[in-house]
N, C-alpha and C positions, 0 to 999 in steps of 0.2 A: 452553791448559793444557799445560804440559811435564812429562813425567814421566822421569826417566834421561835427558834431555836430547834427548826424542822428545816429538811427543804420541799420547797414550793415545787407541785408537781407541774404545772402549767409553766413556770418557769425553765426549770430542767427541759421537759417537750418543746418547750420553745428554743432552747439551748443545742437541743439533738437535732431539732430541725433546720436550724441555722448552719449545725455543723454539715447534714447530709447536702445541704443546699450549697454550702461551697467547696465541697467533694465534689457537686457535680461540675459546678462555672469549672473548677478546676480542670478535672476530665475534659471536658467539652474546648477546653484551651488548648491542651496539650493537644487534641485530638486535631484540634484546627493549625498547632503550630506545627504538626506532623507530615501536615497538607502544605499549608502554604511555603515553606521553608522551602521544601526540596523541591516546591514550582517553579522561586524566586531564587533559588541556585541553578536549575537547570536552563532559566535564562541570563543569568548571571554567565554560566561558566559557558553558553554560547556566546555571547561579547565579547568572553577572555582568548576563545578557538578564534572569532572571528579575525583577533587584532594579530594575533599568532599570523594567520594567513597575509594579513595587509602589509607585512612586513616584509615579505618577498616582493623583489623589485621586478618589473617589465622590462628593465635598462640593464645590458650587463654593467656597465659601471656602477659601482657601490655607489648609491645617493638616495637620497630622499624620494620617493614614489607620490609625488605632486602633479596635482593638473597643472599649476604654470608651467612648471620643466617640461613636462611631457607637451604642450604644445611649443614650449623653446626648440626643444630637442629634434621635433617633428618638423618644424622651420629650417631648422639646421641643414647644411648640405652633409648629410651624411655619403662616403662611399665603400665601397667595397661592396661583393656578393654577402660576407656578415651580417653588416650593421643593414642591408636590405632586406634582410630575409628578418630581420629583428624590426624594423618598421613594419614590415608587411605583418606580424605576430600579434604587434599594435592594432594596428589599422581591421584585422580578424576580427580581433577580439572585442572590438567596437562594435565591428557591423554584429557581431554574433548576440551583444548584449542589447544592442537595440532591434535587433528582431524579438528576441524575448521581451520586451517592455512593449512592445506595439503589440505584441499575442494577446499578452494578459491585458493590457488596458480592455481591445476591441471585448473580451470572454468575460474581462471583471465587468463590463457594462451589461451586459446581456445578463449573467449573473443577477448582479442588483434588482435593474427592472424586474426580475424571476423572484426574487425575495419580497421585493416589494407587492407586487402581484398576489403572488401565492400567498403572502403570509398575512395579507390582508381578508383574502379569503378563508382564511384557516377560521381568523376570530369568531365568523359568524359559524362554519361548519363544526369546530370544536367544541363551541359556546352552547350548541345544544345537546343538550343531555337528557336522562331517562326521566328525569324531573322537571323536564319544562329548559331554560333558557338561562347559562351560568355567564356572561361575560366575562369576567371577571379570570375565570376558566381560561376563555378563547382569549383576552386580551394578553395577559402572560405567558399561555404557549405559544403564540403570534411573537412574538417579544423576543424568548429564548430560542424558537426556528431563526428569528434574523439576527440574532444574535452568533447563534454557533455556525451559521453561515458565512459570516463577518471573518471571524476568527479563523474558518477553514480558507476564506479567500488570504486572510493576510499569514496563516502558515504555507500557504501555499507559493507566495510572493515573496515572503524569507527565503524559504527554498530554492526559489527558479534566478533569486538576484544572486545569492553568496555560490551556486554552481557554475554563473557566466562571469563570476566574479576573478571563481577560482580557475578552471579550466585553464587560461594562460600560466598563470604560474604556478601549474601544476607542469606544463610546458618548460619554465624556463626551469624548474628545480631539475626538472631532467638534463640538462643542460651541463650541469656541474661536473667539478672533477673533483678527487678521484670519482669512481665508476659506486664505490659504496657508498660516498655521499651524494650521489644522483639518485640510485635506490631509495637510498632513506629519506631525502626533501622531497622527493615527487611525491611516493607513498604519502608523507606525512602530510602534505598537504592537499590531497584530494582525499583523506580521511576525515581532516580535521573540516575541509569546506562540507563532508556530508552530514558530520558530525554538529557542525553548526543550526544546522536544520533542526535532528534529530532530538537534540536540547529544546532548539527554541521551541519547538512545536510541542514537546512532552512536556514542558511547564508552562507554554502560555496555555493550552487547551487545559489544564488540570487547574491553575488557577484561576479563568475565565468563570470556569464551570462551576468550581467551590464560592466564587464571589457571587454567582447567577443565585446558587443555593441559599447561601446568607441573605440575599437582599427579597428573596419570595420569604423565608421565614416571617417575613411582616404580616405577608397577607392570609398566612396559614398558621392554625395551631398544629404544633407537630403531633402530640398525641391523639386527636382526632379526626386529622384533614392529613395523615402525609401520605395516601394511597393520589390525593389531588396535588400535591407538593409535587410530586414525584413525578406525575404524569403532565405536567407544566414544564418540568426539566428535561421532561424526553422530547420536547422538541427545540430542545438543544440540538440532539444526537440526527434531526433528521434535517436541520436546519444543514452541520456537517456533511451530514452524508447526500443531499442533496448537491450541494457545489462539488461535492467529490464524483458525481454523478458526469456533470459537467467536467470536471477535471480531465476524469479516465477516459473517457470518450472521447470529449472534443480535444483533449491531451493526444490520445491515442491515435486517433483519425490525422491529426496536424504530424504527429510525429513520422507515422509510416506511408503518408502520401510522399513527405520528404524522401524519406530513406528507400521507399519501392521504387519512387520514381528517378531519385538519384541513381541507385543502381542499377537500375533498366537501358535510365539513357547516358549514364557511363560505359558500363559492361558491354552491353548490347547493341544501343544506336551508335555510341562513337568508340565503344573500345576501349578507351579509359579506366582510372580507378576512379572509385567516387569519392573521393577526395580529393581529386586531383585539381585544382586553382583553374584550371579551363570551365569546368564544369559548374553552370549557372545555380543548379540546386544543393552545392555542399554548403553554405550559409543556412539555406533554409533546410538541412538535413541537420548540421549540427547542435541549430536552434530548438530542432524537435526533438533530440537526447534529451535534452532539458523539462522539455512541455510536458511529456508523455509521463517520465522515469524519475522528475522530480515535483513537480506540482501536481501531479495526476498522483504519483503514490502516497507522497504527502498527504493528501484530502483522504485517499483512501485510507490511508492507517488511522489519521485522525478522526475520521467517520467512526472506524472499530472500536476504539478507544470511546468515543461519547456513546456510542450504541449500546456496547456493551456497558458500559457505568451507569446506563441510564437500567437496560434492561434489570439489573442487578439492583439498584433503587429501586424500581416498581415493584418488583419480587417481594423485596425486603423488606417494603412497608406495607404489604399483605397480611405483614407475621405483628401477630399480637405481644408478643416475645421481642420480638426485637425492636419494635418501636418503645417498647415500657423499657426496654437498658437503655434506652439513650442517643442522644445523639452521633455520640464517638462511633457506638458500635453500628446504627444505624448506614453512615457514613463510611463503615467498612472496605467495599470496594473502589476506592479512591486513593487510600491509604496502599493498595498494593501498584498502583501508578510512580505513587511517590517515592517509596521505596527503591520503585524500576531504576526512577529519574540519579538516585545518588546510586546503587549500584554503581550501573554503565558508566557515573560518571567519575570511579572508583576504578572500575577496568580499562577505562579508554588507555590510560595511562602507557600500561604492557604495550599495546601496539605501537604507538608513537614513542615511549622512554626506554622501559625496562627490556624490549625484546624486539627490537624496530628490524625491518627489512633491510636485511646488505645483499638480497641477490634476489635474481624471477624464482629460482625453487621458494624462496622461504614468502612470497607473497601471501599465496593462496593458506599458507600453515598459518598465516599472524593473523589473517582475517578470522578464520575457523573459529583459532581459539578464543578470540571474542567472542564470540558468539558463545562456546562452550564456557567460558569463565564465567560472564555475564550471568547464564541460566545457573551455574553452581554457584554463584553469588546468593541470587534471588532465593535459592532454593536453602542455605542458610540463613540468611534474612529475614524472610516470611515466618517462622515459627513465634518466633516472639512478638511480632506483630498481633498475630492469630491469636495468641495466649492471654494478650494484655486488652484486644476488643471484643473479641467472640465470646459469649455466653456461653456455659458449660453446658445444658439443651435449652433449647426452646423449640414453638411449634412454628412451622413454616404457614400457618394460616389466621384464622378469625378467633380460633380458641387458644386459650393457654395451653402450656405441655401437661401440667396434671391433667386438666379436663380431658383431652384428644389422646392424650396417650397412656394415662396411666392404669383406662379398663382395658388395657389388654387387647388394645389397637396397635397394628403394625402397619408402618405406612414410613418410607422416605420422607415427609414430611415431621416424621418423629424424629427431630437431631440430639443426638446424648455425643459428648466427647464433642463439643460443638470444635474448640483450638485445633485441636486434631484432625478432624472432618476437613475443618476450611484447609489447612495448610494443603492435606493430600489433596484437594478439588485443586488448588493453586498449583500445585505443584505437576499434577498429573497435565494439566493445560501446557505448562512452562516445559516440562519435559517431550510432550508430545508434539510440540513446536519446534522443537531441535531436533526429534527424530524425524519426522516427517520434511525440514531444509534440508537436512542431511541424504535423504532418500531422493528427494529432487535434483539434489547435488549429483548423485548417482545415476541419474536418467539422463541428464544435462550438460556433464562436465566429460572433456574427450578424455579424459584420464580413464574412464573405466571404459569397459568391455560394451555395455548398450551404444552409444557415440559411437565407436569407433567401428560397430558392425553397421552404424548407416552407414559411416565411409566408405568403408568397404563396396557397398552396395554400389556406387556411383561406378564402380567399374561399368555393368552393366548398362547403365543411362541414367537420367532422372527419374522415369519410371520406377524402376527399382526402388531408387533413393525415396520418392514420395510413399511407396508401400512401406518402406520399413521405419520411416520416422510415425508414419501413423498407426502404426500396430506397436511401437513403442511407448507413446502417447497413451495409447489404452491399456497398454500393462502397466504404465506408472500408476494407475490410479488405484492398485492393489492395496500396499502398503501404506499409503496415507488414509484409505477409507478406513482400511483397516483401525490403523491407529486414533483416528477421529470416533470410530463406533466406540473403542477402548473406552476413550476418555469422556466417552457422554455416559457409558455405564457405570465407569468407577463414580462421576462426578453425581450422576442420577441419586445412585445407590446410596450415597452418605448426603449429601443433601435437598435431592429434589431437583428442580430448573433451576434454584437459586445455588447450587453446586455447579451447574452446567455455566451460569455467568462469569461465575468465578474461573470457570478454567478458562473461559474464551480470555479473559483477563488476563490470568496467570501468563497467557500466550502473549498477550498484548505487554508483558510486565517489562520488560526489554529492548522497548519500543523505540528508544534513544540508539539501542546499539542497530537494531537491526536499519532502522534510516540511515545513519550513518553511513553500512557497509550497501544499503539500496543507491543514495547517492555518490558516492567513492566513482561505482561504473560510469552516470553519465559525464564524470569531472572527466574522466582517465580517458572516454570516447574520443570528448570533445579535445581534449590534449594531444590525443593522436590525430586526429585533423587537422587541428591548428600548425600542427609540427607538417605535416605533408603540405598544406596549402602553402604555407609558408617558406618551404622549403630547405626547410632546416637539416643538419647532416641526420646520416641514416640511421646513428644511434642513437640517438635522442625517439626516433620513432620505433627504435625496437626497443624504445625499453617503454614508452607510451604504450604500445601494442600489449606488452607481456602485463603490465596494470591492468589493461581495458578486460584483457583474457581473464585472468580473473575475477576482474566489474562483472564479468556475463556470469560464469558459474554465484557467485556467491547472489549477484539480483536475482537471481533461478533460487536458490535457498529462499530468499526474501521472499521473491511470490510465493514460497509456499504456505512461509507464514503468514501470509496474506490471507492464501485462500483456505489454508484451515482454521485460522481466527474468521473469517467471516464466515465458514459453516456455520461455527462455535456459537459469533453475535446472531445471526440469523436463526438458530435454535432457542438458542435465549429470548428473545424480542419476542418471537413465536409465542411462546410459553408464557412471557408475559401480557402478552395478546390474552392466549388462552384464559389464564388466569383473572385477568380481568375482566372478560365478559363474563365466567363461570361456564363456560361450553363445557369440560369437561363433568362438570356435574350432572348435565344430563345425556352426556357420551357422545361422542362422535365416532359413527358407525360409518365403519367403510362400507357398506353394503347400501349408503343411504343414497342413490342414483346421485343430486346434487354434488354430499362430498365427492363423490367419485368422480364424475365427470368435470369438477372442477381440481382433482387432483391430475388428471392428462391436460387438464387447458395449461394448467403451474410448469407440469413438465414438460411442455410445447413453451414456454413463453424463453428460456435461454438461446433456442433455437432460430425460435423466429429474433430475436434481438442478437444472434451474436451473425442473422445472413444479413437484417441491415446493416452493422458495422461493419465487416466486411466487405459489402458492396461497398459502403461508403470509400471505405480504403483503394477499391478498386476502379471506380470514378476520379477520384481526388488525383490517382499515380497515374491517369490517362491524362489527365489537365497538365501535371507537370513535365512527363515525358515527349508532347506535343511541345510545350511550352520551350523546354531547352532543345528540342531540335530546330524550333524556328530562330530561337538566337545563333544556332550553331550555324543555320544557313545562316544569317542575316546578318551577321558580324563577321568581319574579313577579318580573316586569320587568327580568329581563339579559336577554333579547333584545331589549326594546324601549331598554333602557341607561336606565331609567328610577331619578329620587336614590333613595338608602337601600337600591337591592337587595341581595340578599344573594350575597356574592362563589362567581363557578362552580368548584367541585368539582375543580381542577387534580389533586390527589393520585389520584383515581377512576381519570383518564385515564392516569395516569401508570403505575397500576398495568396496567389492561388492556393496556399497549405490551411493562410488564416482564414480566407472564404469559406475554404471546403469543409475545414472543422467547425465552424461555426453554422454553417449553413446544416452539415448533416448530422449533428449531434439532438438537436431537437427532436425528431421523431422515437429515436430509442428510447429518449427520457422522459416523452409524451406515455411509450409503451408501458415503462415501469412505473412509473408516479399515477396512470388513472385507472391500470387494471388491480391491484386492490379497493380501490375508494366507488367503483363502477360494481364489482361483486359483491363489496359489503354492503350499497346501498340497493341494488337490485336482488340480491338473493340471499343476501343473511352471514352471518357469523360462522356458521358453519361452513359455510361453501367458499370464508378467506380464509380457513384453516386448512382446506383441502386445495387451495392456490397456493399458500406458502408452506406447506408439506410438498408440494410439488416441484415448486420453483429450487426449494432447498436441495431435493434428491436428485433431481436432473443437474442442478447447475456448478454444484460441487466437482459433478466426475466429470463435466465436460470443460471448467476453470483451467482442472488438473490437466488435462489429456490436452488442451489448446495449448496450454504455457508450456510443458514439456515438450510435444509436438516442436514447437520452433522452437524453443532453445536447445532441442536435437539439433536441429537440421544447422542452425548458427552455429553450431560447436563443431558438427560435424565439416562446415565447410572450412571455419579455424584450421582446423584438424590437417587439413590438404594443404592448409595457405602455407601452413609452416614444416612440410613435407613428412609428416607422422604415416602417411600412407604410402606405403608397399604393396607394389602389385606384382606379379608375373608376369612379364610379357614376351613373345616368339623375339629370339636374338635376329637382328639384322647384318648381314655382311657388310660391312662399311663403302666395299668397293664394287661390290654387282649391286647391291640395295636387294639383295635377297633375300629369304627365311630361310635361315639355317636349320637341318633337319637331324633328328637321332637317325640312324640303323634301320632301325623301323619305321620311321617315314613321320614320325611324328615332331613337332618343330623344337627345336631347344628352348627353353623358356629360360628367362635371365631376372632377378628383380630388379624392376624401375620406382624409383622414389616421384613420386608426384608432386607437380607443382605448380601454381597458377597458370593460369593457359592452358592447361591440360583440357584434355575429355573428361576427366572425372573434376576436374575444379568445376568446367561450366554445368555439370548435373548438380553438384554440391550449390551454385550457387541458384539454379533453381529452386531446390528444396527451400532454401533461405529464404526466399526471397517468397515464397508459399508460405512459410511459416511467421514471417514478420507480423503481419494485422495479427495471426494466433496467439504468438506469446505477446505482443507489445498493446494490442485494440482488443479482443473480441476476448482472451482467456480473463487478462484483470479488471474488466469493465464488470465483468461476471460477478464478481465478488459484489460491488455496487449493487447487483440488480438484487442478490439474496437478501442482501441486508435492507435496502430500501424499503421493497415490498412489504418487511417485517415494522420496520419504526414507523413509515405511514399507517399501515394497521391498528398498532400500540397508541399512535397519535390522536387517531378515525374512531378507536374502540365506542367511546360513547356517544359519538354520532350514528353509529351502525344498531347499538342497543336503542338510541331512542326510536326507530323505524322498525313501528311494528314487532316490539321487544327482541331486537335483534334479526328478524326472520324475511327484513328486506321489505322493497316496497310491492314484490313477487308474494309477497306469505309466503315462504318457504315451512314448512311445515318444522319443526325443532326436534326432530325426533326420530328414533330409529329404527326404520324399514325391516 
């Protein structure tokens, strides 16, 4: 531009600033199309899985899958022992999904009112702050708690509808002939119903939460208000993790009053399998595969997921560095969600097209390698992500990196090689999530050596059996601490807590696959019931059975990513706790009586919450097993299964599961949600870092050691069911019923393959049956409580500073002893 035959300087600068200014709208687009695309794919291509599923018919005749037909058809006189055992698959499948729709309605109510409650209260407790009284503040975190509540309840209810959806015709794909393509349509289709979830929940929560973000930009400047931005969207994350509270609990409590009590008064009172169509509680057993294993871990994952993104925002808008790049780079930890989302949705492919299942050995191999593709996926992925958002250093605090690091200060909070850093924090999280499934897999699954030496055990009795599933339980928690300490140090080491988010992440980044093969198990459960109630020939339920087998091992993987991603969120939230009050600045001394003695309440609080849930569970399967014995008197001939009786009381049982979790899920969730907000307000800042340093270290290794614990003793009894155990035992003479003896006087001993009914099946199915509330109620509710404790804290932060500068309404003294 010439002006007088010069150019105008003011011109030019206004020219450069125009251009820097839509370099930036540009960046900040890209960054937003990065986000949103691959939310609005990963609900997309759950619609495309969904319609895939609905295209399996109920009917063997090839027709249309309509509600007219199906109540034509249902009209119809059908006969034969066939087409009745295929009515009766119908008729299951109904009652099974409207017991799930009457769970969640009675739980999404109770829910609500709780959102609405609490988050009405939040306004005014949030709203004060160290400067007096911020509405403004409380009304917006008020907002996004019932927001991401919302959102957990309706992934929760995607979840629990498309697995009572699929379950049947996961059933009838077994059905098929040849024998290969029964393998491959069953598989594919209780992959695809978990997958369904997995999607939907990994793009509705990721776009929910980017549109939460966009619509608070109004009320905040980003460059001087997004330490308040951020902390308005973290109660997003607890809004989630709250209903996931409810989920896992009153999920867990409803599911194993079912299944204890079904097989107490199958096994035990009448003898039965519990599955067997006499038997009043297998409706309300099957309905709780669902409750527990798909809307209970649903919320959980999804909790991690906002927990950690949120804890990762708080962090990051600490940094004086990274709010001046910008919004893209700001936004960072979002960006490795999305990514997650097209991966998995990249590898699903292999399981279901390129490498699908033709037999029981290759199940357990097509799952794995999901899992392992996925993480090798991600782990190419993420570089260029990192490279193209991440700032080459910056300081993780108030000051710039020249100022803070350039006299020759060293501190993690110094990042140089920033692309680099993040990718290894990402990676090291994504890696150490597959090492550690993989390690669970190994404590868990009867394939290896630990399993099979509970087996073993049962020779002896239950006793046995209960010793060595519980001293298993506490050896498994080696190598996952192990690997968890790894990953908080590498992660520490290159960037600080805002390193540590990123790996909880990195872990979470997969999130699509790892739901998928969590829900796969209870589709494949309920498929084997439905085939036994039903009555359908015996190979269709051995080949249900050898899916469900490995639904148990690889859900055993999935808790583990569970419970080492919710260390990971609960160290992160922590930190950003810390961080934002500045406790760290003037030390938290373990020596300061307070921390300390609030560091044994933290580690007493898993305990005391995981003998409620377990009572609970143990109450709930006294109501049921009373309950079907009194049908078993009181109804002439369903236990004997004699024609014309009159059909067992399913609705009765269904109800005592939905009381009992409703009724005893309340006080745990009383326990987690008022003992942070009761500490921070009566003793200070310091004395909730030494609650949630506590909660964290206790509840980790006992997650670990419950969830293996019983998916020991479940595997172990597998193990018997399908005759893997060989014993020794003294030869019998067929014709006197003597002991045959050596030479020496000692008896012959002969091996016996073991088999249901056996002594060693009914010690195995004690163990089981001990271990249920462990791995299914009291191990994953665990995860719930670390994390909760930490985003209520995160949430409370400046409710706790404005009382007495932090130090409580006790004056806690801020200082150390």
């Amino acid at each position: 531009v010439r002006h007088g035959g010069g150019l105008s300087v003011a011109r030019v600068a206004a020219c450069l600033s125009s251009r820097h200014m839509a370099e930036d709208i540009l960046a900040d687009l890209m960054g937003s199309f990065l986000i949103v695309a691959p939310a609005v794919f990963g609900m997309i291509f759950a619609y495309w899985l969904f319609k895939k599923v609905a295209k399996i018919s109920l009917f063997r005749q090839t027709r249309e899958d309509d509600e007219a037909l199906l109540r034509r058809m249902e009209r119809a006189d059908e006969s034969g022992g066939e087409a009745d055992s295929y009515q009766k698959l119908r008729q299951i499948y109904r009652d099974i999904q409207n017991g799930a729709k009457a769970f969640l309605a009675a739980e999404y109510r109770m829910c609500l009112m709780f959102l609405t409650v609490f988050g009405f209260g939040m306004i005014f407790f949030v709203a004060r702050v160290e400067y007096g009284w911020d509405f403004k503040i409380g009304v917006l975190t008020a907002f996004s708690f019932v927001v991401g509540g919302i959102t957990s309840m309706v992934a929760g209810y995607i979840g629990m509808m498309i697995a009572v959806f699929t379950n049947a015709r996961c059933t009838m794909s077994a059905t098929l002939t040849p024998e290969a393509l029964a393998w491959k349509e069953s598989f594919n289709s209780a992959f695809r119903g978990g997958a369904v979830m997995g999607f939907a929940l990994s793009g509705l929560g990721l776009l929910v939460m980017y549109f939460l973000m966009c619509v608070y930009l109004s009320a905040f400047d980003v460059g001087s208000e997004a330490v308040k931005l951020f902390e308005c969207i973290a109660g997003f994350g607890l809004g989630g993790s709250a209903i996931a509270m409810f989920g896992r609990v009153g999920g867990g409590i409803y599911t194993k009053a079912a299944d204890v009590g079904a097989d107490l008064a199958g096994k035990v009172v009448a003898g039965i399998p519990e599955d067997d169509p006499r038997n009043p509680a297998t409706i309300a057993d099957n309905v709780g595969d669902n409750v527990g294993d798909v809307a209970g871990m649903g919320s959980d994952l999804f909790g991690s997921f906002a927990e950690a993104t949120c804890a990762a925002l708080v962090i990051a808008a600490q940094s004086h560095d990274l709010v001046s790049a910008g919004w893209d780079t700001l936004v960072f930890p979002l960006y490795i969600s999305a990514v997650g989302i097209l991966v998995c949705g990249a590898v699903s492919f292999v399981a279901t097209d390129f490498r699908p299942v033709r037999n029981e050995a290759s199940i357990e191999e097509v799952l794995k390698t999901q899992l392992a593709l996925t993480t090798l996926g991600m782990t190419v992925a993420m570089y260029p992500v990192c490279a193209m958002f991440m700032p080459e250093e910056f300081y993780l605090g108030p000051k710039t990196f020249v100022s803070a690091c350039m006299d020759g200060g060293v501190s993690s909070k110094c990042v140089t090689s920033g692309p680099l850093s993040a990718f290894c924090c990402v990676a090291a999280g994504l890696w150490g999530g597959l090492v550690i499934g993989f390690v669970t897999e190994y404590y868990t699954s009867h394939s290896y050596t630990p399993v099979r030496e509970v087996a073993r055990s049962t020779e002896t009795g239950a006793a046995t059996n209960i010793i060595y599933g519980l001293a298993l339980g506490y050896k498994s928690t080696i190598v996952p601490v192990g690997i968890l300490a790894g990953v908080v140090f590498v992660a520490f080491s290159l960037m600080d807590m805002y390193g540590v988010a990123l790996a909880a992440l990195g872990m979470l980044s997969n999130l699509a696959t790892c739901l998928a093969i969590d829900v796969y198990g209870p589709i494949c459960d309920n498929a084997g019931g439905i085939a036994e109630m039903a009555e359908l020939p015996e190979g269709v339920r051995e080949k249900t059975d050898a899916l469900d087998a490995a639904g148990n091992t690889t859900a055993a993987i999935g808790k583990g990513f569970a419970i080492g991603s919710a260390a990971l969120v609960s160290l992160a939230l922590t930190a950003a706790f810390v961080t934002r009050t500045a406790v760290l600045d003037r030390g938290v001394n373990m020596l300061n009586p307070v921390v300390f003695a609030f560091l044994l309440v933290g580690s007493m609080l898993p305990y005391w919450f995981s003998a409620m849930t377990m009572k609970s569970v143990g109450v709930a399967a006294m109501e049921m097993v009373k309950e079907v014995k009194r049908q078993f008197d009181t109804i002439p001939g369903l236990l004997e299964g004699a024609p014309g009786h009159s059909p067992p009381d399913h609705a009765r049982c269904i109800k005592i599961s939905t009381d009992a979790s409703l009724r005893e899920m309340v006080p745990p969730a009383i326990l987690v949600m008022t003992s942070p907000i009761v500490t921070g307000m009566f003793f200070g800042v310091e004395a909730v870092v030494g609650l949630l340093a506590g909660g964290l270290v206790s509840g980790v290794q006992l997650a670990i050691s419950a969830s293996n614990t019983g998916g020991a003793w479940d595997n172990a009894k597998k193990f018997v069911e399908k005759g893997g155990l060989v014993i020794d035992m003294p030869k019998i003479d067929e014709v006197t019923g003597e002991t045959l003896r050596n030479m020496d006087g000692t008896p012959v001993m002969v091996p016996v393959r073991q088999r249901k009914g056996g002594e060693c099946h009914k010690a195995a199915v004690v163990g089981d049956t001990v271990g249920d509330p462990l791995k299914d109620t009291s191990g994953p509710a665990l995860n719930i409580l670390m994390k909760l404790m930490a985003i209520i804290s995160l949430v409370f932060a400046d409710f706790f500073m404005s009382i007495n500068n932090g130090q409580g309404y006790f004056n806690v003294p801020r200082q150390a002893f």
